[in-house]
Structure formats: C-alpha cells, structure tokens
C-alpha positions in Angstrom: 9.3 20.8 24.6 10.5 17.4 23.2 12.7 15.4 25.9 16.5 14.8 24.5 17.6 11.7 23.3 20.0 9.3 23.8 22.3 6.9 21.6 23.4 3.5 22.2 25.2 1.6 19.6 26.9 -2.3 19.2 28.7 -3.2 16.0 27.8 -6.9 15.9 30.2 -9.8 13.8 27.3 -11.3 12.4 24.8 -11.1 8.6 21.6 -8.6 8.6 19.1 -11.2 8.5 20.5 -13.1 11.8 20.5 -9.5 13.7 17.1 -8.6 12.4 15.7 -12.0 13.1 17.3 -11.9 17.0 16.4 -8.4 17.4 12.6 -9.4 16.2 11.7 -12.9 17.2 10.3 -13.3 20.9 12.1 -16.5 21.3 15.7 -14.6 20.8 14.2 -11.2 22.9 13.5 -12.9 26.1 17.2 -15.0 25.3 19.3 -11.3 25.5 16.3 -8.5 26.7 17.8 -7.5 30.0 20.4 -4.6 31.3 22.6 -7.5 33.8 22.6 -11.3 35.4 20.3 -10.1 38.1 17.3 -9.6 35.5 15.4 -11.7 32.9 12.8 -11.4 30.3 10.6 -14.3 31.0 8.1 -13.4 27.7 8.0 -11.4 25.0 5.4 -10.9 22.1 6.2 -8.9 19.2 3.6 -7.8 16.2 5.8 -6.9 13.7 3.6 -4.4 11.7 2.6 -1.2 11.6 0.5 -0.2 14.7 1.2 -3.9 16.0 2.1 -4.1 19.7 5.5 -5.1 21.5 5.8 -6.1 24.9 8.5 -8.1 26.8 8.1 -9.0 30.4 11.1 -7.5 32.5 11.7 -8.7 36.1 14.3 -9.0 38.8 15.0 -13.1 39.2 14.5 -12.3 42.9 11.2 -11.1 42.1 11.3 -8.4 43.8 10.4 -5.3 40.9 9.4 -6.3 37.5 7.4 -4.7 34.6 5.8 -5.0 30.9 7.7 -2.9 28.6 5.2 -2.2 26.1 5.3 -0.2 22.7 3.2 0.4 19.1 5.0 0.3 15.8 5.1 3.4 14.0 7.2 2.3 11.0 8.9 -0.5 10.1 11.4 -1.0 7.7 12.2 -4.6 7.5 16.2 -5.6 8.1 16.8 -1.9 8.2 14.8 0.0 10.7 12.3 -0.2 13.5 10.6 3.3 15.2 8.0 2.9 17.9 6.3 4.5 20.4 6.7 3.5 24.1 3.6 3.3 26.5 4.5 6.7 28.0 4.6 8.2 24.7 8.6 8.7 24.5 9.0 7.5 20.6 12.7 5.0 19.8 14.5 4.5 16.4 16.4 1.3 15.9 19.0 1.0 12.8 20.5 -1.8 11.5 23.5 -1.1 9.2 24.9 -3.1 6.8 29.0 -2.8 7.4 31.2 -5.0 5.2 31.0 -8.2 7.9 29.5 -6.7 10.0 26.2 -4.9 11.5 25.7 -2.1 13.7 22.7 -1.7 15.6 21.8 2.3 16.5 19.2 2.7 19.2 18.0 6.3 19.1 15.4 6.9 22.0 13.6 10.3 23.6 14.6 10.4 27.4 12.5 9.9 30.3 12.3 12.8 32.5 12.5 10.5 36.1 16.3 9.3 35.9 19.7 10.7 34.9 20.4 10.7 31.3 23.5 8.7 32.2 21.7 6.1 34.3 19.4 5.7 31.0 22.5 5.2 28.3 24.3 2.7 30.4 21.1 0.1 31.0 19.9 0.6 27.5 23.6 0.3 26.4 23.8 -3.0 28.5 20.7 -4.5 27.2 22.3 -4.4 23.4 25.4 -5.0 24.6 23.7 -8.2 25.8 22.5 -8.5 22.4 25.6 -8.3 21.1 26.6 -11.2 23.0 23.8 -13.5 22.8 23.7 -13.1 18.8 27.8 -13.5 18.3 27.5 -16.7 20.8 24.7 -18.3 18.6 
C-alpha cells in the first residue's frame, strides 16, 4: 500500500532562477534548511543530476540529536521540477511555478509511517517557510 502524502506550499516574491538557484545550491541550503531557530544545517552537498545524491546535515545547535538527510534524484527538470527518493525509500516532488511576480514552490512528499501526518506538514511547512524568508531577505 503506498503511504499518503502531504503538501506544503510558499508563494515566494522573487524570479525562477533566484528560487531554483537557493533551492539548489548548498551554500543557500544550509543558509534556510531547518524547521526553527533551535536547528541548523551545518553542510549540504547537492548532485544535481539524475541518480546524483543530496544530503544536508541537520542538527540541534545544542547538539544534542542531529542527522544526514540523504536522497537520489529521480528526475530533474531544471527551474521547474525536482522528484527524488529519500533514504528510506519515501519518493518527494518539488514544483516551482512561474506566477506573474512571483513563484510558488509545491513540495509534494509520501509520509512516513513513525509521526503524525500533522507533526510532518508543519516542520516540512516551516523548513520552506524558512525558505521563503531567507530568499525574499536576499
């Protein structure tokens, strides 16, 4: 049975190749890649091909928890689409989409089957909300 998925969205005041290049480059990931203040992304490498390998570092600034996120790309479409498959085999779909001034960035991903479906929306939703932010304040 495939796992449901889950939709997170930002609309973002900002050109297509800004948001692509933010979303994509590791200097910009490890800038916004986290779900609140408490956390940071202290590296992130990111193959942009097909079958290349993403991972960004995620940790507590306490250090007390902290892990690799890790996906393979599956398709790439560049300025318009991103799909990948996580480490655990749960597959995501990232959008970009051209509005008149504006972009909006879908993130489509299969659910994991440890944590509420709610608890999963809100900290992706806050990690491109962070996004959001970081690309509208540069």
């Amino acid at each position: 049975m495939n796992p449901p998925t889950i939709t997170v969205k930002v609309t973002i005041s900002s050109d297509e190749i800004k948001v692509w290049d933010y979303y994509t480059a590791p200097e910009h990931i490890t800038q916004w890649n986290f779900a609140n203040d408490d956390w940071c992304c202290p590296s992130a490498n990111n193959e942009l091909s097909v079958g290349g390998k993403y991972v960004a570092r995620m940790e507590a600034k306490n250090g007390s928890f902290g892990f690799d996120f890790e996906a393979v790309y599956d398709e790439i479409s560049l300025g318009e689409k991103l799909k990948y498959t996580m480490s655990d085999g749960r597959r995501v779909t990232v959008l970009f989409i051209p509005l008149s001034d504006t972009v909006e960035v879908k993130v489509i991903f299969d659910a994991d089957n440890e944590n509420p479906l709610g608890v999963q929306q809100a900290g992706w939703q806050s990690i491109l909300n962070n996004f959001k932010k970081y690309v509208e304040e540069h």
